[in-house]
The first five atom37 places (N, CA, C, CB, O) and aatype in JSON, in Angstrom:
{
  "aatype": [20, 20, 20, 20, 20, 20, 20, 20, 20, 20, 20, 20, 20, 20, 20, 20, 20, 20, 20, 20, 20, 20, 20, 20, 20, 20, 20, 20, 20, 20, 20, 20, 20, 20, 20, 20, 20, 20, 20, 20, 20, 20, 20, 20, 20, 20, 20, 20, 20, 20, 20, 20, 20, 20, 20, 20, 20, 20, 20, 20, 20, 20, 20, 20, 20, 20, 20, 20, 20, 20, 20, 20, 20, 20, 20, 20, 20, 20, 20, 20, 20, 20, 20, 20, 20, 20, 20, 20, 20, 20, 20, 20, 20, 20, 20, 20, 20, 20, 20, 20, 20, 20, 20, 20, 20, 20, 20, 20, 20, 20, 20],
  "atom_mask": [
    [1, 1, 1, 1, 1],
    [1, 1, 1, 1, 1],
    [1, 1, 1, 1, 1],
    [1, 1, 1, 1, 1],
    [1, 1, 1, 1, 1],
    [1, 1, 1, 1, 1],
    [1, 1, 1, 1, 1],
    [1, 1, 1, 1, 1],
    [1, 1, 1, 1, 1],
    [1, 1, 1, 1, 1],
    [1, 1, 1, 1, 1],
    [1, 1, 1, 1, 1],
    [1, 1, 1, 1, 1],
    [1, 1, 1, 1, 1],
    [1, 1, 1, 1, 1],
    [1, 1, 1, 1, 1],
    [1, 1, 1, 1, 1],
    [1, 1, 1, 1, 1],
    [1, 1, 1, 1, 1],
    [1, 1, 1, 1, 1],
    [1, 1, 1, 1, 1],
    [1, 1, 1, 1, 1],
    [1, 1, 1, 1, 1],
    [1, 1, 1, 1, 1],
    [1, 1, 1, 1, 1],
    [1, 1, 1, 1, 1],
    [1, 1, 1, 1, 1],
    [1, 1, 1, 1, 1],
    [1, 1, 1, 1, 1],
    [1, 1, 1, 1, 1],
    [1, 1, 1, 1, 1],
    [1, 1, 1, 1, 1],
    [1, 1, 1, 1, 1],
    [1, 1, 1, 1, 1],
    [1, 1, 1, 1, 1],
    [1, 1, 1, 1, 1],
    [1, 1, 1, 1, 1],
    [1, 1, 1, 1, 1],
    [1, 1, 1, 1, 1],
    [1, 1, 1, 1, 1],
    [1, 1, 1, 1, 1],
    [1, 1, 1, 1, 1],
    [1, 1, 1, 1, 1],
    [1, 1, 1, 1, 1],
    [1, 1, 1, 1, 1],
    [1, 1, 1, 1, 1],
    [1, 1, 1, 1, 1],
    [1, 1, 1, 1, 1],
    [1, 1, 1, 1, 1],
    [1, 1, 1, 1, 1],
    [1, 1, 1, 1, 1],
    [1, 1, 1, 1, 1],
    [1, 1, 1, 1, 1],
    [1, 1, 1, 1, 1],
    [1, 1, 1, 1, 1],
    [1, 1, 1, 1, 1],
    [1, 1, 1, 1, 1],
    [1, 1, 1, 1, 1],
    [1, 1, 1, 1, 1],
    [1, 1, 1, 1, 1],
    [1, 1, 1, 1, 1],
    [1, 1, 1, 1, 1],
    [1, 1, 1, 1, 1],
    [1, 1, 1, 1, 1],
    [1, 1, 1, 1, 1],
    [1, 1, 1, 1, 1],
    [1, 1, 1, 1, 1],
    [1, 1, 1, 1, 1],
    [1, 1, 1, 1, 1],
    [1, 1, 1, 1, 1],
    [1, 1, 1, 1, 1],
    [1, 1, 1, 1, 1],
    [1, 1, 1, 1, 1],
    [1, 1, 1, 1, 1],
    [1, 1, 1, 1, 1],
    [1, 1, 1, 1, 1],
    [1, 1, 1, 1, 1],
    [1, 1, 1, 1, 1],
    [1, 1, 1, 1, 1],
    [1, 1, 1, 1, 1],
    [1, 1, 1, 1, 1],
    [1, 1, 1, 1, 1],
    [1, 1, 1, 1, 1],
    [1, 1, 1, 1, 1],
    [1, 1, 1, 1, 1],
    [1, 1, 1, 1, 1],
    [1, 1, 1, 1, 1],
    [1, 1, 1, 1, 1],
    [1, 1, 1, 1, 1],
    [1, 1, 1, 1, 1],
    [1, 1, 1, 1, 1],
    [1, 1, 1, 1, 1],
    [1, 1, 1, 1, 1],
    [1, 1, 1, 1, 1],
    [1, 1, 1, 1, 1],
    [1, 1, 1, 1, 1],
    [1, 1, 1, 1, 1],
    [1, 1, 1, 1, 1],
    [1, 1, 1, 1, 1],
    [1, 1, 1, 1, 1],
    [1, 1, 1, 1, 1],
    [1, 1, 1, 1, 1],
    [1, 1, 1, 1, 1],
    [1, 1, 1, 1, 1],
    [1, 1, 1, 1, 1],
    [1, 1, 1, 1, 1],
    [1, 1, 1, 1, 1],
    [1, 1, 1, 1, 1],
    [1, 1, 1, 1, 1],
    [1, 1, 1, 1, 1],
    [1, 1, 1, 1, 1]
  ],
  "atom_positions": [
    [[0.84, -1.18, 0.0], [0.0, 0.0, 0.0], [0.89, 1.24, 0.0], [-0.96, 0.0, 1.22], [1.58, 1.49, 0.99]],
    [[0.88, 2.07, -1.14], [1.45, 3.34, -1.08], [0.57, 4.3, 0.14], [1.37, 3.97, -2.67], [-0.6, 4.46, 0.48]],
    [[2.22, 4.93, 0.64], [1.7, 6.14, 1.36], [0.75, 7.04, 1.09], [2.49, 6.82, 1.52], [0.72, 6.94, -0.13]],
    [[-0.22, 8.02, 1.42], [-0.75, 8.65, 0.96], [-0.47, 10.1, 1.26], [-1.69, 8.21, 1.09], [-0.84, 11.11, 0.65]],
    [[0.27, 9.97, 2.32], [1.32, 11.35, 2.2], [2.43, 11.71, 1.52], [1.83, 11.62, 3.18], [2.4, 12.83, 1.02]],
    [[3.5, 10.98, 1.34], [4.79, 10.92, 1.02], [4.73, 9.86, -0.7], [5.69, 10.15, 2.56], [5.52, 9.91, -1.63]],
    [[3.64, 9.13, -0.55], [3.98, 8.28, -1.96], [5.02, 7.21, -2.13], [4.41, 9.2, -2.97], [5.5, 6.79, -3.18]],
    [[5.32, 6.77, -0.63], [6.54, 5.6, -0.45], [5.58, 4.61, -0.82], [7.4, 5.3, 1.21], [4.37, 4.7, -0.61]],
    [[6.33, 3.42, -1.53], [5.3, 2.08, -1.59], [6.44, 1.28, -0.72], [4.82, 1.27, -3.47], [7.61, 1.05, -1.05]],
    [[5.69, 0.89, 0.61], [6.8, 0.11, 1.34], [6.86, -1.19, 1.06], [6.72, 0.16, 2.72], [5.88, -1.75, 0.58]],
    [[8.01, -1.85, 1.32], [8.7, -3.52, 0.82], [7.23, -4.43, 2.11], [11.41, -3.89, 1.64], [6.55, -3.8, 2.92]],
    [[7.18, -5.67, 1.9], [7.01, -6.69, 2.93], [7.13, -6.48, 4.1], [7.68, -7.58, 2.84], [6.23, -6.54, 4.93]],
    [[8.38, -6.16, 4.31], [8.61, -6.34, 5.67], [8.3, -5.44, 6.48], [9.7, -6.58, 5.91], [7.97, -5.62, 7.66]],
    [[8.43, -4.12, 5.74], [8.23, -3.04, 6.39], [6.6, -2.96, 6.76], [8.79, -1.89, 5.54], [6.04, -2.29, 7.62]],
    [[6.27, -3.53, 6.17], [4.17, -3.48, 5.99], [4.22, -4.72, 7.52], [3.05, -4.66, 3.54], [3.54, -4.51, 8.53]],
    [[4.76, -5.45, 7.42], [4.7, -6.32, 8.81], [4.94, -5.84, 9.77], [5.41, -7.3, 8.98], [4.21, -6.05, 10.74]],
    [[6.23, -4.89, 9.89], [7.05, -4.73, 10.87], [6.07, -3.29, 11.35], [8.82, -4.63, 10.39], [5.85, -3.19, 12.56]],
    [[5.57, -2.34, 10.52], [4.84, -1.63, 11.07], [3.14, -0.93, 9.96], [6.03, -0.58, 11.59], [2.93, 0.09, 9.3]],
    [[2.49, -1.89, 10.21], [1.15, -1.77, 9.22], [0.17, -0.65, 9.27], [0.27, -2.92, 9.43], [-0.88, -0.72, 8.64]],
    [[0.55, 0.62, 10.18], [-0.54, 1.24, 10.54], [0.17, 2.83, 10.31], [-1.13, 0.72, 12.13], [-0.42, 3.9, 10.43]],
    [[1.46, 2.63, 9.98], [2.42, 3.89, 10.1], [3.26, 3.72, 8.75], [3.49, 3.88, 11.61], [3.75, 2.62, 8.5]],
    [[3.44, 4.86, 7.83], [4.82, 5.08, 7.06], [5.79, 4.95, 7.62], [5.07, 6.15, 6.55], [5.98, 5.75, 8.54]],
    [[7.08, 3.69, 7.27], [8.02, 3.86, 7.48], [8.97, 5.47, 7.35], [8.25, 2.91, 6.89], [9.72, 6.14, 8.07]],
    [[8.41, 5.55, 6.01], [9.28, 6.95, 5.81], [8.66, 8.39, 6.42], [9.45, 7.21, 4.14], [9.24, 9.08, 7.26]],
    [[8.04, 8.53, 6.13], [7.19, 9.78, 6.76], [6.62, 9.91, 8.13], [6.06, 9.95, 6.02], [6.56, 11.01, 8.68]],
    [[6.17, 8.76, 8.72], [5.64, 7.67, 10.0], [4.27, 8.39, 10.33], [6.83, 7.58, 11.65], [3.83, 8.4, 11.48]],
    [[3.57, 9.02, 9.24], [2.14, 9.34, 9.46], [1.57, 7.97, 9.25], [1.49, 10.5, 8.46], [1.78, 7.0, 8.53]],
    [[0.37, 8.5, 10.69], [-0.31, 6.99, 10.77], [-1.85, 7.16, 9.92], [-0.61, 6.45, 12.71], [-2.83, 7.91, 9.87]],
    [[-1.41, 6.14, 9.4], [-2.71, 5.78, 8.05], [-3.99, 6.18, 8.84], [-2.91, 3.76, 7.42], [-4.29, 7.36, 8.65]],
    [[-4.46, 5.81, 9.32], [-6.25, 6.28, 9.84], [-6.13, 7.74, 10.09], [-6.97, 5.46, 11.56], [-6.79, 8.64, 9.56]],
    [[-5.16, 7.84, 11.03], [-5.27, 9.71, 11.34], [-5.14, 10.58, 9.99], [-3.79, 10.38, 12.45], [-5.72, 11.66, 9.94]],
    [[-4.39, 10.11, 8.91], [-4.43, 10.83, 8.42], [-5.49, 10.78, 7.12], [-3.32, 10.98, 8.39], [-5.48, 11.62, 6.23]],
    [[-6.6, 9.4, 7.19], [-7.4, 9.64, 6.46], [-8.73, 10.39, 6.96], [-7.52, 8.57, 5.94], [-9.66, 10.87, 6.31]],
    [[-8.48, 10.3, 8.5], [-9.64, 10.76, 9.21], [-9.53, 12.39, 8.87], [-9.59, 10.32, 10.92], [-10.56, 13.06, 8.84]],
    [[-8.53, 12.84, 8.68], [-8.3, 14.3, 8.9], [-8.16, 14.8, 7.59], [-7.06, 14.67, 9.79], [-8.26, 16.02, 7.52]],
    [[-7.94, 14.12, 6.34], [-8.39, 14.63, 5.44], [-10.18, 14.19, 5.0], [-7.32, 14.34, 4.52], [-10.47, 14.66, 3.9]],
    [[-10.88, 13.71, 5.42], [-12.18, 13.75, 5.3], [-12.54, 14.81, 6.45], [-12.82, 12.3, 5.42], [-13.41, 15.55, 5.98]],
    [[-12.31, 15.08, 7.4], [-12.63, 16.13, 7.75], [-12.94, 17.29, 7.63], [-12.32, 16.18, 8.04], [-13.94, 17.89, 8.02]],
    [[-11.63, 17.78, 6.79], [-11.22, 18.95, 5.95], [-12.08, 18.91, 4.6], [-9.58, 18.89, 5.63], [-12.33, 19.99, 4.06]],
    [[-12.51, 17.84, 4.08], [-13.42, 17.92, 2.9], [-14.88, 17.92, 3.48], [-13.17, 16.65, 1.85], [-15.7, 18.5, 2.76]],
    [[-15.25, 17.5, 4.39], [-16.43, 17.78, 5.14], [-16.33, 19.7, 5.67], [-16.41, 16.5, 6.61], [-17.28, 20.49, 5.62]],
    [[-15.48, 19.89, 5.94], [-15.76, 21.15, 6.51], [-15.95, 22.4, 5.47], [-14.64, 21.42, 7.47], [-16.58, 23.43, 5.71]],
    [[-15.09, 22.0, 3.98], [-15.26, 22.79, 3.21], [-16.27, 22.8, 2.65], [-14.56, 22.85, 2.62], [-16.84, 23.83, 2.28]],
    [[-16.72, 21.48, 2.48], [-18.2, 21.08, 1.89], [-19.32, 22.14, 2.7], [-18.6, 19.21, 2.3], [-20.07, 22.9, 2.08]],
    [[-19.3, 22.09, 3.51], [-20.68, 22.38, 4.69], [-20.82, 24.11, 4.39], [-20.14, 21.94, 6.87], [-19.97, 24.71, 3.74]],
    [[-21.71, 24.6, 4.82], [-21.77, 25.92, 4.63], [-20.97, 26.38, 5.49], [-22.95, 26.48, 4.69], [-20.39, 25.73, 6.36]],
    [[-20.85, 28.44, 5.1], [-19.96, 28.83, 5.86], [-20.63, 29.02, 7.35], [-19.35, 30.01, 5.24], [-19.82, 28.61, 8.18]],
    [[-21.89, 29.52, 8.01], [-22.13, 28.8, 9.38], [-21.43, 27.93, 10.05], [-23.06, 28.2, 9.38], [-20.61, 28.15, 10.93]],
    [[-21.86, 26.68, 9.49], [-21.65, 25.83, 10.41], [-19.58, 25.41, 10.11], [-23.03, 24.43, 10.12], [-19.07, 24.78, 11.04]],
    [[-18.67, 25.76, 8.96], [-17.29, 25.94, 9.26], [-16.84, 27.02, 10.06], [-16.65, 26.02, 8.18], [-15.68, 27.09, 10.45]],
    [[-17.97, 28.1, 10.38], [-17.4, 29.09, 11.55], [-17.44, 28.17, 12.86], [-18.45, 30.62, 11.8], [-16.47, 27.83, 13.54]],
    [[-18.78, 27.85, 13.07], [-19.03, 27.08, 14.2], [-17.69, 26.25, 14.65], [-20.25, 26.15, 13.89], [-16.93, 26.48, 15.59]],
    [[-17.67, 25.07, 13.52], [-16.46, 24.27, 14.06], [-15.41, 24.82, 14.26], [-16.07, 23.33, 13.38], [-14.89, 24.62, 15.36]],
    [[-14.72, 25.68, 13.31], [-13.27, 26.55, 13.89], [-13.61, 26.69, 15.27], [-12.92, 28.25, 13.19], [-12.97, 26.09, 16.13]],
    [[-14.7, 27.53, 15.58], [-14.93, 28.18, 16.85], [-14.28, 26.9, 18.04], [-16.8, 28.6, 17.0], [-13.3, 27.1, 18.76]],
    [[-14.9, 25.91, 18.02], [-15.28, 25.05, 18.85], [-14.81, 23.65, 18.16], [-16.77, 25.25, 19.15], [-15.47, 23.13, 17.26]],
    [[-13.59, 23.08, 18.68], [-13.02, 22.4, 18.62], [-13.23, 20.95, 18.61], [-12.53, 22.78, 19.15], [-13.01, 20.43, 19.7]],
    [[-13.62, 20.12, 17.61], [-14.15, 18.76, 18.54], [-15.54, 18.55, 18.33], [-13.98, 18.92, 20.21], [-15.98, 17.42, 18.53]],
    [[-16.7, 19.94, 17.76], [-17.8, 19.94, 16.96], [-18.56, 19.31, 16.23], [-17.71, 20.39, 16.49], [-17.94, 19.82, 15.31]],
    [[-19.37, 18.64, 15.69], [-19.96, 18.3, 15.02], [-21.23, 18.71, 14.58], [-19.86, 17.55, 15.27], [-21.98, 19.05, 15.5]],
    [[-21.73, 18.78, 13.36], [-22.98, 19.28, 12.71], [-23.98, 17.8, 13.04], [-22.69, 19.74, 10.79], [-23.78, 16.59, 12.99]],
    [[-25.21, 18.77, 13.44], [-26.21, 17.7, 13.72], [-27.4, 18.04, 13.13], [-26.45, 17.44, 15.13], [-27.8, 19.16, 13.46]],
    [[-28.21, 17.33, 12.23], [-29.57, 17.1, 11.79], [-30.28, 16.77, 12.65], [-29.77, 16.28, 10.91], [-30.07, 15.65, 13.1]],
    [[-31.21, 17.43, 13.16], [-32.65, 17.09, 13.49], [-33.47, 16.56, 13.16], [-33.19, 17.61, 13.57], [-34.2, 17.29, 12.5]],
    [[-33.99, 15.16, 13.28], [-34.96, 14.53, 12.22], [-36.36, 14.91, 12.63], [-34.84, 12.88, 12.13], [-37.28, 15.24, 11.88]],
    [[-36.36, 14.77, 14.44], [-37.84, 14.96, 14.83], [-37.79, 14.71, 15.95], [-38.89, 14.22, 14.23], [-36.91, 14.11, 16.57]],
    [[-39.08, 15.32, 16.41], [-39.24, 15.83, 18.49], [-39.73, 15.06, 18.88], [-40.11, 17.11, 19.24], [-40.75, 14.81, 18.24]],
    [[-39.52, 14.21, 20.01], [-40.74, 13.3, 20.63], [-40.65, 13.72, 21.82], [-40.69, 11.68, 20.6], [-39.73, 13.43, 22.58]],
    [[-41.86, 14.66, 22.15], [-42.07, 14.88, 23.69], [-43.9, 14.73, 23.78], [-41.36, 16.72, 24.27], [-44.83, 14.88, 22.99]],
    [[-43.69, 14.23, 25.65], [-45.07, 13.67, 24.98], [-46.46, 15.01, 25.55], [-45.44, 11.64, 25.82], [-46.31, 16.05, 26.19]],
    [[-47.44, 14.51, 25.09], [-48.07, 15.66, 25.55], [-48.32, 16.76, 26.62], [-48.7, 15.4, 25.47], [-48.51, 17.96, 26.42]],
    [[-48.28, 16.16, 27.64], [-48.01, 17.0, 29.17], [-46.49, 18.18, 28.93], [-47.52, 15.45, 30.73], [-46.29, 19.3, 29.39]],
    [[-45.73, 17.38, 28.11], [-44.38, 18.27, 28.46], [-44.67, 19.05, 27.32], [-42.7, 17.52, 28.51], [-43.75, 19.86, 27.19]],
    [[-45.59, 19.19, 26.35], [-45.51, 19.81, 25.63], [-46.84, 20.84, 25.71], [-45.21, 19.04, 24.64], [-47.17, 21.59, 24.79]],
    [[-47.51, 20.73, 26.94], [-48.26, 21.82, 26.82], [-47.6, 22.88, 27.88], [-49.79, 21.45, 27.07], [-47.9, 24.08, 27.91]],
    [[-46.56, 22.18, 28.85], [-45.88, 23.11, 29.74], [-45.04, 23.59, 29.07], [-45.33, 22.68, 30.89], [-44.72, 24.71, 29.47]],
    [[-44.41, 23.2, 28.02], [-43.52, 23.85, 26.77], [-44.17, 25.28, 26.32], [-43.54, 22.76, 25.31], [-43.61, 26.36, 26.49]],
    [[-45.49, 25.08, 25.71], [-46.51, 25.82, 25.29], [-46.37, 26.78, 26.68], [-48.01, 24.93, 24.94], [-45.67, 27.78, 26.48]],
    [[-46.77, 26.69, 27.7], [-47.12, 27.19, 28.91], [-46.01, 28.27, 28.9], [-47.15, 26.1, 30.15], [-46.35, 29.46, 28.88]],
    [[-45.09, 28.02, 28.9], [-44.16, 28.22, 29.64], [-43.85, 29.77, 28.27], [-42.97, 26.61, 29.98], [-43.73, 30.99, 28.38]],
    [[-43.84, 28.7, 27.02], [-43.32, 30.36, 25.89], [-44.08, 31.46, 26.21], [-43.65, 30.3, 24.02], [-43.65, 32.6, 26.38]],
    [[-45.98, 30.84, 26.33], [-46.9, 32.14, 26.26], [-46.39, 33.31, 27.87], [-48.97, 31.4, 26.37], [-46.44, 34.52, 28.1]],
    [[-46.01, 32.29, 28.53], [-45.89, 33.59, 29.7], [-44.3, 34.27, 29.67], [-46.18, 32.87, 31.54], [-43.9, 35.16, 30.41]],
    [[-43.52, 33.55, 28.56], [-42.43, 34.49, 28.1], [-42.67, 35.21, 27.38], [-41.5, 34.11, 27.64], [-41.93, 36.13, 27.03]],
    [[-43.54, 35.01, 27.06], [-43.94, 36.24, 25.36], [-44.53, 37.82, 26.27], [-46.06, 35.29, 23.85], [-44.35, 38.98, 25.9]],
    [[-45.03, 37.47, 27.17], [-46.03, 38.62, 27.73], [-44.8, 39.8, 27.64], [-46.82, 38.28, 29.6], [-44.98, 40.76, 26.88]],
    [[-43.63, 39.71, 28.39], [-42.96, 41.16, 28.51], [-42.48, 41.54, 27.21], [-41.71, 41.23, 29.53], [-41.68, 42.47, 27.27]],
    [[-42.76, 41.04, 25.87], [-42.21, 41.69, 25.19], [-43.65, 41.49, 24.23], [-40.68, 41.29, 24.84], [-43.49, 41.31, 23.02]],
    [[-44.95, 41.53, 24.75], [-46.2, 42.09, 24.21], [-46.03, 43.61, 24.57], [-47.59, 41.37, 24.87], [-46.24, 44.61, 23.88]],
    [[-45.62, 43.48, 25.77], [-45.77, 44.62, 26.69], [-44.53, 45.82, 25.96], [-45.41, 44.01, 28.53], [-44.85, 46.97, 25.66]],
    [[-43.32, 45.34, 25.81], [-42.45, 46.35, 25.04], [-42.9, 46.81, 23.62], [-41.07, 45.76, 24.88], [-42.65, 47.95, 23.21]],
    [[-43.47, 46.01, 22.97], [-44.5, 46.61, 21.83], [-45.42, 47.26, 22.1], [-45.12, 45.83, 21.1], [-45.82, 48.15, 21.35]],
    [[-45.87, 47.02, 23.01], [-47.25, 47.84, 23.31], [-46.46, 49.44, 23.19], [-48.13, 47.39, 25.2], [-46.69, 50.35, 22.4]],
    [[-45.6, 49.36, 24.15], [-45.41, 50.59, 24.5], [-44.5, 51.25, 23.5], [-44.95, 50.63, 25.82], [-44.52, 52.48, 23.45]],
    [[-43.66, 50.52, 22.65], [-42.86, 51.21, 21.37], [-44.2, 51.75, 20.73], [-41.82, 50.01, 20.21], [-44.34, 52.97, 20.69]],
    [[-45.13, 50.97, 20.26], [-46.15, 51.31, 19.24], [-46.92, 53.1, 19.55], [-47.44, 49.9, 19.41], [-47.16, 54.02, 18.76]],
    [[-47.12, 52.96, 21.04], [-47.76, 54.25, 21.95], [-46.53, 55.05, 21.92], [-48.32, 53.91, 23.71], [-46.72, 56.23, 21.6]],
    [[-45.44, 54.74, 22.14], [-44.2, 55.76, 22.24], [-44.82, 56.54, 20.39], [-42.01, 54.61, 22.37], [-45.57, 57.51, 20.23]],
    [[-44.2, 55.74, 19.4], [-44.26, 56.22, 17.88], [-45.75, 56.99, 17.88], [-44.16, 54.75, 16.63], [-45.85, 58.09, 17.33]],
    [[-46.7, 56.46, 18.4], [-47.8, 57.26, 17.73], [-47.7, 58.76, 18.55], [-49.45, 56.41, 17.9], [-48.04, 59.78, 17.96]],
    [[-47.23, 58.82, 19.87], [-47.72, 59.96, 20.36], [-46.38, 60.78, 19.29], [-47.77, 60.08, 22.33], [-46.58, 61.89, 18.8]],
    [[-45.36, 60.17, 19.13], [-44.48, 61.29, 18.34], [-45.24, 61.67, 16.92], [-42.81, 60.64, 17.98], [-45.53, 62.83, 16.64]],
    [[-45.43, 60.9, 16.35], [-46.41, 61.1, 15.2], [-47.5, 62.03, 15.12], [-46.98, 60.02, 14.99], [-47.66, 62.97, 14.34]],
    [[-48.23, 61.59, 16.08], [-49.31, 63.05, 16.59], [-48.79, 64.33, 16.67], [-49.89, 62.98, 18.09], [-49.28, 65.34, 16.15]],
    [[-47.55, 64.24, 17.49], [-47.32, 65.91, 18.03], [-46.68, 66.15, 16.57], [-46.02, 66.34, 19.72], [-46.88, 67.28, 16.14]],
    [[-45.98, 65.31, 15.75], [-45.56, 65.45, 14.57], [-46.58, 66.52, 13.77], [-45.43, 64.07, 14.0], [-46.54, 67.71, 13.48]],
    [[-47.36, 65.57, 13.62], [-49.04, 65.92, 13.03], [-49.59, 67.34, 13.25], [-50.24, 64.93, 13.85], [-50.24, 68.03, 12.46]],
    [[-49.11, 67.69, 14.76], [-49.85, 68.51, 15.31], [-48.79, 70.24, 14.75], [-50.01, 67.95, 17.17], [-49.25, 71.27, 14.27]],
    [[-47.13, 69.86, 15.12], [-46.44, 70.48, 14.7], [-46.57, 71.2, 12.88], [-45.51, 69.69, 15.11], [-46.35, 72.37, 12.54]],
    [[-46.92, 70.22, 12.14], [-46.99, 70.58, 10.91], [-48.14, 71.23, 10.07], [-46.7, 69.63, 10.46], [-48.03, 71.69, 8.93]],
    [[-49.32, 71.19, 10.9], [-50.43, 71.91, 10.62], [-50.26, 73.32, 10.7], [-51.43, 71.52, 11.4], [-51.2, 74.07, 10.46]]
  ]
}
């Protein structure tokens, strides 16, 4: 089996004496096929998720196929967003009343 770094084709003995490593170069065959599929996976993938992995070392991209939670946890799920949502009903409310009263005096200014 030729190297796939260096391009040595080693003798017999050398393939006995050490089967998992280049004699000449002594990169070890799996690491270095693992790490060039890596590198073709990472270029492949969008740029997101190759920021992600730089970021964070050891990473992997994961697909979501589907949720199984069962109903109870999913109405306290439910439960739980609607009473997060309220304070920022409430910051709209009041952006919306902030803009109109400027608008008015706007209104009122330009007449």
């Amino acid at each position: 089996m030729k190297c796939p770094n260096c391009q040595y084709d080693p003798t017999m003995s050398e393939i006995q004496r050490s089967p998992a490593d280049c004699v000449k170069c002594g990169i070890h065959y799996d690491a270095f096929y693992k790490q060039q599929a890596e590198k073709a996976a990472q270029s492949a993938s969008a740029p997101e998720v190759s920021g992600a992995l730089a970021n964070y070392p050891g990473a992997r991209p994961v697909v979501v196929m589907d949720i199984n939670m069962s109903f109870g946890s999913m109405v306290r799920f439910m439960v739980k967003w609607a009473i997060a949502s309220i304070p920022a009903l409430l910051i709209l409310f009041l952006l919306l009343v902030g803009l109109s009263s400027v608008f008015k005096v706007l209104m009122m200014l330009l007449r």
